[in-house]
C-alpha positions in Angstrom: 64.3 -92.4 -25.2 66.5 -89.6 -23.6 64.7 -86.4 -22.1 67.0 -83.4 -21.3 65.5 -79.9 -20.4 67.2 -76.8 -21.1 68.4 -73.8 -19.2 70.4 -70.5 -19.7 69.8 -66.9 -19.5 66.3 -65.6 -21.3 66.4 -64.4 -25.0 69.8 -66.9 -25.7 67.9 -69.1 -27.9 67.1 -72.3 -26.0 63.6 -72.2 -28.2 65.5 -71.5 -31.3 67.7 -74.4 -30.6 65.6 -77.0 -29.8 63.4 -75.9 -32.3 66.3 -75.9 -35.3 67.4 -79.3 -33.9 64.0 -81.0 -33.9 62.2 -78.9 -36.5 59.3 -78.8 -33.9 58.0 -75.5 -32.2 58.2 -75.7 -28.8 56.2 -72.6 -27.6 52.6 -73.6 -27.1 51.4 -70.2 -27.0 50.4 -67.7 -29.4 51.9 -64.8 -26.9 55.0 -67.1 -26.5 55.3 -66.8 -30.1 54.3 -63.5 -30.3 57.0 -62.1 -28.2 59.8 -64.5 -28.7 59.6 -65.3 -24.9 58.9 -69.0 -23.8 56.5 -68.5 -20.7 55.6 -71.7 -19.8 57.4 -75.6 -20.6 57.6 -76.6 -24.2 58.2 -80.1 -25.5 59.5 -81.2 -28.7 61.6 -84.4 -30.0 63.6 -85.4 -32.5 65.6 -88.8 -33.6 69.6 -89.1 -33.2 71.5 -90.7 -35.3 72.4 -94.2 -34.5 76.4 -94.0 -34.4 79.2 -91.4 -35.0 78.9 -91.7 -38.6 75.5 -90.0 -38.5 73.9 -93.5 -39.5 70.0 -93.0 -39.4 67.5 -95.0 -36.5 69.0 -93.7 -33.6 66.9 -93.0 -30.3 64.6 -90.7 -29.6 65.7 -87.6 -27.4 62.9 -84.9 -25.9 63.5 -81.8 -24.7 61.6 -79.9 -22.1 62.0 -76.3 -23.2 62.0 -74.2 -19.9 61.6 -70.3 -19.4 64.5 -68.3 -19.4 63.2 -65.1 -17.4 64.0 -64.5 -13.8 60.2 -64.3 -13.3 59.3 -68.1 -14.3 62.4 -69.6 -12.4 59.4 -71.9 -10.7 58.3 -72.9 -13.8 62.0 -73.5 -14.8 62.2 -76.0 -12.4 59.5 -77.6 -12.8 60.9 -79.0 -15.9 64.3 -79.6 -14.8 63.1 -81.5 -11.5 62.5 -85.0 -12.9 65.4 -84.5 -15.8 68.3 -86.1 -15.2 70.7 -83.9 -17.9 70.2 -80.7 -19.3 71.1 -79.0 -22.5 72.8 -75.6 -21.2 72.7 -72.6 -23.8 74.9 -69.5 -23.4 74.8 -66.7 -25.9 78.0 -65.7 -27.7 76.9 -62.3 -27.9 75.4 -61.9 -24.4 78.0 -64.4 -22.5 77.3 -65.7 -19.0 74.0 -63.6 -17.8 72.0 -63.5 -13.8 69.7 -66.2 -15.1 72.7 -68.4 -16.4 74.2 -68.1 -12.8 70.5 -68.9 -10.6 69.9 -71.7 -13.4 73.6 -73.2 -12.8 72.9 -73.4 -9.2 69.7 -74.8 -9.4 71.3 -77.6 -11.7 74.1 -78.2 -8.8 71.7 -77.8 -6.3 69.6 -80.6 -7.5 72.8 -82.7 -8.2 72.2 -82.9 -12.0 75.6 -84.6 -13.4 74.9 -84.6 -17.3 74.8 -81.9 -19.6 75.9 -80.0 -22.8 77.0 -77.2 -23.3 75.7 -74.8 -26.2 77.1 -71.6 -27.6 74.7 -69.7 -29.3 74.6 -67.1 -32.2 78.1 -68.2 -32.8 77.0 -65.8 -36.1 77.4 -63.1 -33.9 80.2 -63.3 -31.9 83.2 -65.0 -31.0 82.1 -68.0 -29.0 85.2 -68.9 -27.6 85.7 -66.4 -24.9 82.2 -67.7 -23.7 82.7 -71.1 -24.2 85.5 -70.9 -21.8 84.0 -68.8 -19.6 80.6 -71.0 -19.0 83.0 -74.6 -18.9 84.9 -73.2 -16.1 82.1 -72.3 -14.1 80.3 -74.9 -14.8 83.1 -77.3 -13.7 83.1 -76.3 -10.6 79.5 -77.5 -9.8 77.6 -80.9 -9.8 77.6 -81.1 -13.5 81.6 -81.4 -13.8 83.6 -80.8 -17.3 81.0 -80.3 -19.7 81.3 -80.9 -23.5 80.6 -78.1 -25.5 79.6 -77.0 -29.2 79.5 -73.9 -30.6 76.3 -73.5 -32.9 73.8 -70.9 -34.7 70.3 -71.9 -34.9 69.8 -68.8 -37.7 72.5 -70.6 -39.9 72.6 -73.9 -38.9 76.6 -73.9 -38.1 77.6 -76.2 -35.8 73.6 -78.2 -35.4 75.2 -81.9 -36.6 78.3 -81.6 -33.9 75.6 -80.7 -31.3 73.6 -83.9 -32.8 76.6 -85.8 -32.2 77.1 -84.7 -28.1 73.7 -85.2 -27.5 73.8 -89.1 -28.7 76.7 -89.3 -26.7 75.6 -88.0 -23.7 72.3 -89.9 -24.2 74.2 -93.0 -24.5 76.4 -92.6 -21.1 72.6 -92.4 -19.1 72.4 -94.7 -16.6 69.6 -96.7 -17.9 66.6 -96.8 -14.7 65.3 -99.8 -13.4 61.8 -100.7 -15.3 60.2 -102.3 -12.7 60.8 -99.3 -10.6 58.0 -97.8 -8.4 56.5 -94.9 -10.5 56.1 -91.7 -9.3 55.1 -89.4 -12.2 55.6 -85.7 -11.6 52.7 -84.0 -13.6 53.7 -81.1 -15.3 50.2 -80.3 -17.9 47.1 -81.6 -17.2 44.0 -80.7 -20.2 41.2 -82.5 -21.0 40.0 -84.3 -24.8 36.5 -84.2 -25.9 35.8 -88.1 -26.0 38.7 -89.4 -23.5 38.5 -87.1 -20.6 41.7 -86.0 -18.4 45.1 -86.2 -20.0 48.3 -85.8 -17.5 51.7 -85.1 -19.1 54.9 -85.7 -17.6 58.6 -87.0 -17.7 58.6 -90.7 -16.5 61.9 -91.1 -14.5 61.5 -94.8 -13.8 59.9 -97.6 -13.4 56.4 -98.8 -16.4 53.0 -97.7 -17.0 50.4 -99.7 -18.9 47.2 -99.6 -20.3 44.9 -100.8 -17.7 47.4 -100.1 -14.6 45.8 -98.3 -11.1 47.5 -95.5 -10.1 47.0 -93.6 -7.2 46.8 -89.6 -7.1 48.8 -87.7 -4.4 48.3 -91.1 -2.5 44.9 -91.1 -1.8 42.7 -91.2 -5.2 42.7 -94.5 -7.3 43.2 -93.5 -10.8 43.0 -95.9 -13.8 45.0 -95.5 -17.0 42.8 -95.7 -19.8 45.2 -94.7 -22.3 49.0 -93.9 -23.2 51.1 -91.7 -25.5 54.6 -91.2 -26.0 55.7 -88.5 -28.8 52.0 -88.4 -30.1 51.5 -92.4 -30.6 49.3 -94.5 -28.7 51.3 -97.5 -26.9 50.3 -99.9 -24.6 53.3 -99.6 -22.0 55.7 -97.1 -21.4 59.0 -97.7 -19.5 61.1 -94.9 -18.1 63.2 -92.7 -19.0 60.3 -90.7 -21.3 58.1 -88.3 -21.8 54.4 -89.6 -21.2 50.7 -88.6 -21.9 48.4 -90.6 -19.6 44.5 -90.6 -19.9 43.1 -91.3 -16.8 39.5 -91.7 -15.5 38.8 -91.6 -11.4 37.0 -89.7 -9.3 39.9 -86.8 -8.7 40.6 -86.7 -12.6 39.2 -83.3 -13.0 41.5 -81.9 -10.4 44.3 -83.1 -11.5 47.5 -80.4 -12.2 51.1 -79.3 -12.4 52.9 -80.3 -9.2 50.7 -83.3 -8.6 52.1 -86.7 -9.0 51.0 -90.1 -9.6 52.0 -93.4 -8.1 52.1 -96.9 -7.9 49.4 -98.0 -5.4 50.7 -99.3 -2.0 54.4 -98.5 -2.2 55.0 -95.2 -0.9 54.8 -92.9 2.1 53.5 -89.8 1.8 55.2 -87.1 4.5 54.8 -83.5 5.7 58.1 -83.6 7.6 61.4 -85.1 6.9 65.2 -84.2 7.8 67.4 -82.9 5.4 71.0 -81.8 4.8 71.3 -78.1 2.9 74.4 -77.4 1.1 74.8 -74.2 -1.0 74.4 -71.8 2.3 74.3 -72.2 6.1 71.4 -73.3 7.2 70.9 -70.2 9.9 71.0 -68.1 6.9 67.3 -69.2 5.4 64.6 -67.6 6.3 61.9 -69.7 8.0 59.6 -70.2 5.6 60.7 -71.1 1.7 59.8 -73.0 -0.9 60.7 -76.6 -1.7 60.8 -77.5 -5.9 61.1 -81.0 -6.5 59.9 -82.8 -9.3 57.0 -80.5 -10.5 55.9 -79.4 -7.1 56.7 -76.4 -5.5 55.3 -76.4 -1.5 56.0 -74.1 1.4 58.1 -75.2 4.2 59.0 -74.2 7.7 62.7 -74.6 8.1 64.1 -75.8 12.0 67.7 -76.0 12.1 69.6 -78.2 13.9 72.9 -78.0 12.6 75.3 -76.2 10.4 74.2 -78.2 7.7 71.3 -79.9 8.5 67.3 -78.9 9.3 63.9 -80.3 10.2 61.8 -79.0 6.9 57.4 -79.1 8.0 55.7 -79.2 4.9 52.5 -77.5 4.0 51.4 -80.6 2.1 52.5 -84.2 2.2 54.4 -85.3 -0.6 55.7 -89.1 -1.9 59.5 -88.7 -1.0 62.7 -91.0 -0.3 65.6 -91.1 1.2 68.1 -89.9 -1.3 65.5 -87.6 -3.0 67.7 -84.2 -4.0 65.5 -80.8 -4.3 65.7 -77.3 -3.9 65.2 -74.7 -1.0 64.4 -71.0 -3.0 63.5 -67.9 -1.6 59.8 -66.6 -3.2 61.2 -63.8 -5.1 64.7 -65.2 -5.4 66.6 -62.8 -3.2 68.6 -65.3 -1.9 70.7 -68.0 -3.7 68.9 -71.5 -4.4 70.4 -74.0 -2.1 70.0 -77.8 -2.6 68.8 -80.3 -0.2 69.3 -84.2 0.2 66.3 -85.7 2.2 67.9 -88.4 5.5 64.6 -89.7 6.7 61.0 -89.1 5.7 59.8 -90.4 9.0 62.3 -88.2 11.4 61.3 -89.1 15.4 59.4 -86.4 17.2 61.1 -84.0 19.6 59.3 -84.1 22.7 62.2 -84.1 25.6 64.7 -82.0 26.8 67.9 -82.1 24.6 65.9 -84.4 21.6 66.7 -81.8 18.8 70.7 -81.9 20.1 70.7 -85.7 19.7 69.2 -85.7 16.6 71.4 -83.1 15.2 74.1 -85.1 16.3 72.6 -88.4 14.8 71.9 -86.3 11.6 75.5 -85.2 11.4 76.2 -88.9 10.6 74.0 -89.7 8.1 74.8 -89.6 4.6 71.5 -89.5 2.4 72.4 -92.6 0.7 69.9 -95.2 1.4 71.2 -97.6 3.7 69.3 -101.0 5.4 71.7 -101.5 7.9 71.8 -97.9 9.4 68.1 -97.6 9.2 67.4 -100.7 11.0 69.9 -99.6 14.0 68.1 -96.3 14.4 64.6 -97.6 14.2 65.0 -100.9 16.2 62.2 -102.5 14.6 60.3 -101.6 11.0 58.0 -103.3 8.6 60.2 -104.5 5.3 57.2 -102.8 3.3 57.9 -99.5 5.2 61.3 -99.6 4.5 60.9 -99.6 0.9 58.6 -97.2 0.7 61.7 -94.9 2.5 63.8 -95.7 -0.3 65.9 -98.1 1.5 66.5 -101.6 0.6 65.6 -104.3 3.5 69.2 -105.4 4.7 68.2 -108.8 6.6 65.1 -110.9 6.5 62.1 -110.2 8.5 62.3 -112.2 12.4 58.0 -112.7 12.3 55.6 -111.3 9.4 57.0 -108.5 7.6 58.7 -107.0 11.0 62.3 -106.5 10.6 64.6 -106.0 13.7 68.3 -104.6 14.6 70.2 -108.1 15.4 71.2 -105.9 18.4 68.0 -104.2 19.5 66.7 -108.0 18.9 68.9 -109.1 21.4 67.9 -106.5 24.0 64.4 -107.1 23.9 64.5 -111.0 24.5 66.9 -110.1 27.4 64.1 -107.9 29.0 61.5 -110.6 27.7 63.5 -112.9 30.0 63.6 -111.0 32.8 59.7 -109.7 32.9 58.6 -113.3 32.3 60.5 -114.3 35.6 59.5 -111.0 37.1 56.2 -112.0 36.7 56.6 -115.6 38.0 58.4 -113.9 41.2 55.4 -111.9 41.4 52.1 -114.1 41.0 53.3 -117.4 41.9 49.6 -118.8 41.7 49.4 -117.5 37.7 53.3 -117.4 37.0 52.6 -117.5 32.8 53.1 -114.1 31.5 50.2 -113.3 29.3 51.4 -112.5 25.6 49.4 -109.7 25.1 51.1 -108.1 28.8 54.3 -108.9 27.9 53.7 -107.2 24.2 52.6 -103.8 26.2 55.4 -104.3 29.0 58.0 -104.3 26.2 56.5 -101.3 23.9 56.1 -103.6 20.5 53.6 -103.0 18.0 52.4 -106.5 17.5 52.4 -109.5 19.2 53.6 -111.6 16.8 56.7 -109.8 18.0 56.4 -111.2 21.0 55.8 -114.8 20.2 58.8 -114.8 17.6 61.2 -113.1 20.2 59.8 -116.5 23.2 60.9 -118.8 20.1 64.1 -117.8 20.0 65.0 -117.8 23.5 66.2 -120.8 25.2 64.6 -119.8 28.4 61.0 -119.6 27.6 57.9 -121.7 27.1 54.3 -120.8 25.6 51.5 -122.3 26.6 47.5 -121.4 26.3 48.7 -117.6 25.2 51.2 -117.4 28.3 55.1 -117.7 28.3 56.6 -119.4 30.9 60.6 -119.7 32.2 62.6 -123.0 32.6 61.2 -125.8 34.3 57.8 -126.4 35.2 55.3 -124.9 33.6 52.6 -125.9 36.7 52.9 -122.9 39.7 54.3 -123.2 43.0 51.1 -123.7 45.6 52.0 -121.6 48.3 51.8 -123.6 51.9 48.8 -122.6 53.4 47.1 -123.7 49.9 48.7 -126.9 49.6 47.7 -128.0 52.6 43.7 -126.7 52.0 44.7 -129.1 48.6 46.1 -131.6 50.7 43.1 -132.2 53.0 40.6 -131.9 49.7 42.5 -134.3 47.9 42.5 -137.4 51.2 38.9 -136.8 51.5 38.2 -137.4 48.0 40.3 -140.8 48.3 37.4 -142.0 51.0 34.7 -140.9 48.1 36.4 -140.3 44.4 33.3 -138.3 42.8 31.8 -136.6 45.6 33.1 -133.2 44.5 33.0 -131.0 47.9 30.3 -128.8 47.7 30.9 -124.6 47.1 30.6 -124.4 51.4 33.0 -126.8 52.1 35.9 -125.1 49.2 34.9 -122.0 51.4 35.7 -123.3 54.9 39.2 -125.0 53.8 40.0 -121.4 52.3 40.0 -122.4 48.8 39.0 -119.5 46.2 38.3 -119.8 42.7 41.8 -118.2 41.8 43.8 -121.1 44.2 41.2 -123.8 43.0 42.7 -122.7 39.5 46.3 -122.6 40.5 45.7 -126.1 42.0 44.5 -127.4 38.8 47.6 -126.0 36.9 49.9 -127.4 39.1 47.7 -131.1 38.4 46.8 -131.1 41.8 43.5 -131.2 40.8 41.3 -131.9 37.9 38.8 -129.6 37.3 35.8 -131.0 35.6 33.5 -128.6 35.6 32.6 -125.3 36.7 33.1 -125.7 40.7 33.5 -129.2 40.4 36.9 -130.9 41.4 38.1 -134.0 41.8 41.4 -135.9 42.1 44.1 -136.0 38.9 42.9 -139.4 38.1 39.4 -139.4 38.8 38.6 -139.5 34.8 40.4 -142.5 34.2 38.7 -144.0 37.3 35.7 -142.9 36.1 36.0 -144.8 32.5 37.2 -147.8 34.5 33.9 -148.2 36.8 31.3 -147.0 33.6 33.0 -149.8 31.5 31.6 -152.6 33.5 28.3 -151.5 33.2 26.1 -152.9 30.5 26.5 -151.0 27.5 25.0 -148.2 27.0 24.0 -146.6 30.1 21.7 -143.6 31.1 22.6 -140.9 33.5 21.1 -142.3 36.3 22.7 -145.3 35.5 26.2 -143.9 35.9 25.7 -141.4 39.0 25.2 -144.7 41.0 28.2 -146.8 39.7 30.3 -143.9 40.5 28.6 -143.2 43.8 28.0 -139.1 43.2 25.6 -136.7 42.7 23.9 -135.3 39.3 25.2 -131.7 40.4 29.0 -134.1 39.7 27.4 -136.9 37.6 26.4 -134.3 34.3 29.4 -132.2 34.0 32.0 -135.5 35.1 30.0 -137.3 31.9 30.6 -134.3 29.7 33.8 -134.3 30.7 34.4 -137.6 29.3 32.6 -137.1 26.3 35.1 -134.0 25.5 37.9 -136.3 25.8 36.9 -138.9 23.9 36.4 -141.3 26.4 32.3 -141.7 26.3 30.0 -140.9 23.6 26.4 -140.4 23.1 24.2 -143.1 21.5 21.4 -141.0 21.9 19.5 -138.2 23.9 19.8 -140.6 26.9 22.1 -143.4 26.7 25.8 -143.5 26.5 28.5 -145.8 25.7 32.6 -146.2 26.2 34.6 -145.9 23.5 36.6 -148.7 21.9 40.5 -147.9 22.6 40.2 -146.7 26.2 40.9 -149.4 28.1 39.7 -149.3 31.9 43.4 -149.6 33.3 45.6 -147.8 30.4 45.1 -144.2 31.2 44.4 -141.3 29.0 44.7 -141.5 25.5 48.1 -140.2 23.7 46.4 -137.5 22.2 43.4 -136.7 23.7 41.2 -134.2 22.5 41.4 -130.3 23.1 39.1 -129.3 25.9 35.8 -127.6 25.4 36.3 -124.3 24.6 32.4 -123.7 26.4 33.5 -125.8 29.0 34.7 -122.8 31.8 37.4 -122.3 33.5 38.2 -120.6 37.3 
């Protein structure tokens, strides 16, 4: 299917047309009829013909009839917003009229490129004075050299060589993409006795099927409960068409023109976005207009920031790209209607000194097409899923989740990664790890998985237990007066292996619980439980003395082998069971594990330590 709209001057037959070319009557209304004056959209369809020789089967194309009066331009585009070509009708008895003009403008302001052009009441006039007229002027806009036929819907003159443009132009439409996102602009919404709420629009892209969740304005969950397209019930619909959807959800009832529904999850709704304005300077709109695109028509405060470019604030958020074209008018229409390109629907804020002059300059660069590469330098770092709800394709894969990063910004980062990592290390040489979570908030990223993908990449840095560490040892430097407090525990417990000092004597040789700790990470020390230290080895020495006893063996049992107390005894015997050296045989007996051998050390891979056993 092809959809076109029309446009042209009121009372030049655009109804008439359509209607002689479809045999449908577009005017809803009884009044419309009434007073030969189309007040509100109209849609009617007909069937092309197949080829050039008028051959029968062809595709459909639909026409969105639109008001010609200067006091329903916002209903006029509301049907032209999601059209991509047009069907432009000029009277041969009238010629080129005020509403021709605002109509053409709002055509080149929204970037349209496909039309025809048709002459009307060719009965009544000469049309080629007209046709001449309108092709020239309409040459000099977005829509280009137009093709043109001069016709008379009274006596049907001219109606097969109009047939004929229109299959051609519908045959040179770029076909959309029908896995697309949807974002259907609603243009009628009424409700059926039986089925409920039934929205109407043009589908510009992308499929909707019976069965699929849409969401309303980006909040509501909607689901589509039925489909039409030209009157018949069908199970999908792929753009470009003209759809009836019944939907049923809890904001069905409230449902209207200028509302819009989309696919779940894949865009971003936004109240403020930069945009370039061409048509008119931008220090000659007023601060407050009104922005058309699609079906909606919302007021917007206009900030400029440079001849050509502006900050809009809109009074309601709306689904919108980068790329997206629209149109700035005037309530009233005492100014021209001047066309705007949306460059970023999430534009930073302005919070310092000279921010609006560097983004006017940043904004001077940018050209509206969507661009990975360009997006990902500004923004540093962005989510791939964000990104395409922009508009903008992802340019690289993502470096951890769905975060993408600027190969440049990237670089930066692990540089200053680096350097904090051995700033802290300079700093706390008794903890020199720099906790991932600090480093996360040190560096300004929104997720730490950030942070652990940036260490992985960096020659320089180690993880360990949630802390990065630089080259070399991970185990901190003990500074002297703490070595030698170490130094003295550790030739005292050579004299008496598990006679842990008691809490009095840690005090007198200065030792805290954040040195005791520092101690262990350097392997001074092996902490065994909570206060309770003894020499690096003291667990394999341990295993070695409780294996000559007979197997198993009680508590009391093993606190005299080793020559210690049950405040050491208990936690030392936990210890070993953690690692996998001892295990229970029941509530009071253990026994030593097969494979740990009194004189062969640790095991390769012993077990992960307690997580209840706690640390200093």
């Amino acid at each position: 299917m092809r959809v076109l709209a029309t446009a042209g001057h009121v009372d030049h037959g655009k109804s008439a047309l359509v209607r002689a070319l479809t045999g449908m009557e577009p005017d809803r209304f009884e009044e419309e009829r009434r007073r030969g004056l189309t007040l509100d959209l109209g849609f009617v369809w007909t069937r092309l013909a197949s080829d050039a020789t008028g051959g029968s089967g062809g595709e459909h194309i639909a026409f969105v009839d639109v008001p010609g009066h200067e006091r329903f331009v916002a209903t006029m585009l509301a049907g032209v917003g999601p059209v991509p070509a047009v069907l432009f009708v000029v009277a041969a008895d009238q010629g080129w009229q005020p509403q021709s003009q605002e109509h053409l403008e709002i055509l080149d302001a929204l970037g349209v490129r496909h039309a025809v052009l048709a002459v009307s009441r060719s009965d009544l006039a000469d049309p080629e004075p007209v046709r001449a007229d309108a092709v020239e002027r309409m040459a000099a806009t977005s829509l280009g050299t137009v093709p043109s036929v001069a016709v008379s819907a009274l006596t049907g003159a001219g109606l097969d060589a109009l047939r004929r443009e229109l299959a051609k132009l519908g045959r040179t439409l770029p076909v959309p993409p029908a896995d697309a996102d949807v974002r259907l602009w609603l243009d009628r919404a009424f409700t059926v006795r039986g089925h409920g709420t039934v929205v109407t629009g043009t589908l510009g892209a992308g499929s909707v099927r019976v069965g699929d969740r849409l969401v309303a304005d980006g909040t509501t969950m909607l689901r589509v409960r039925g489909l039409q397209c030209l009157h018949e019930d069908v199970s999908a619909v792929s753009g470009v068409a003209r759809v009836a959807v019944n939907v049923h959800g809890p904001s069905d009832g409230v449902l209207g023109r200028g509302q819009v529904l989309l696919t779940p999850d894949r865009w971003l709704l936004t109240d403020l976005i930069d945009v370039r304005v061409s048509g008119v300077p931008v220090d000659d709109l007023p601060r407050t207009v009104t922005l058309h695109i699609g079906t909606a028509a919302v007021p917007v405060t206009v900030r400029p920031f440079g001849p050509d470019t502006a900050r809009l604030t809109l009074s309601r958020a709306l689904p919108l790209r980068v790329g997206d074209r629209a149109v700035l008018r005037e309530p009233g229409g005492r100014r021209t209607p001047c066309g705007v390109t949306v460059l970023d629907v999430r534009p930073p804020r302005l919070t310092r000194r000279g921010a609006a002059r560097a983004r006017a300059a940043e904004l001077a660069g940018m050209t509206g097409r969507p661009d990975g590469a360009a997006e990902l330098r500004r923004r540093g770092l962005v989510r791939r899923t964000e990104l395409a709800a922009m508009g903008v394709p992802a340019p690289t894969a993502p470096v951890a989740g769905d975060w993408l990063a600027d190969a440049a910004h990237w670089a930066a980062l692990r540089d200053r990664l680096e350097a904090e990592v051995e700033r802290h290390a300079a700093e706390h040489p008794l903890e020199p790890g720099l906790p991932t979570e600090a480093a996360r908030r040190l560096l300004g990223l929104p997720d730490r998985s950030l942070v652990d993908a940036l260490a992985g990449t960096s020659g320089k840095l180690h993880r360990n237990q949630g802390r990065l560490y630089g080259p070399g040892d991970l185990r901190p430097a003990l500074p002297p007066s703490v070595q030698t407090a170490v130094d003295t525990l550790r030739h005292e417990l050579v004299r008496a292996p598990f006679r842990a000092p008691e809490a009095d004597r840690l005090t007198e040789l200065g030792l805290t619980r954040k040195t005791l700790a520092a101690a262990v990470a350097a392997g001074a020390l092996l902490r065994v439980g909570d206060g309770i230290v003894l020499l690096p080895d003291a667990d394999v020495r341990a295993v070695a003395v409780l294996r000559r006893l007979p197997q198993p063996f009680t508590l009391s049992e093993a606190r005299r082998a080793l020559d210690t107390t049950r405040r050491v005894a208990v936690p030392l015997l936990e210890f070993l069971d953690a690692r996998g050296y001892t295990e229970r045989v029941d509530d009071q007996r253990r026994r030593c594990r097969a494979g740990t051998e009194s004189g062969g050390g640790r095991e390769s891979n012993p077990p992960a330590r307690d997580p209840r056993t706690p640390r200093f």
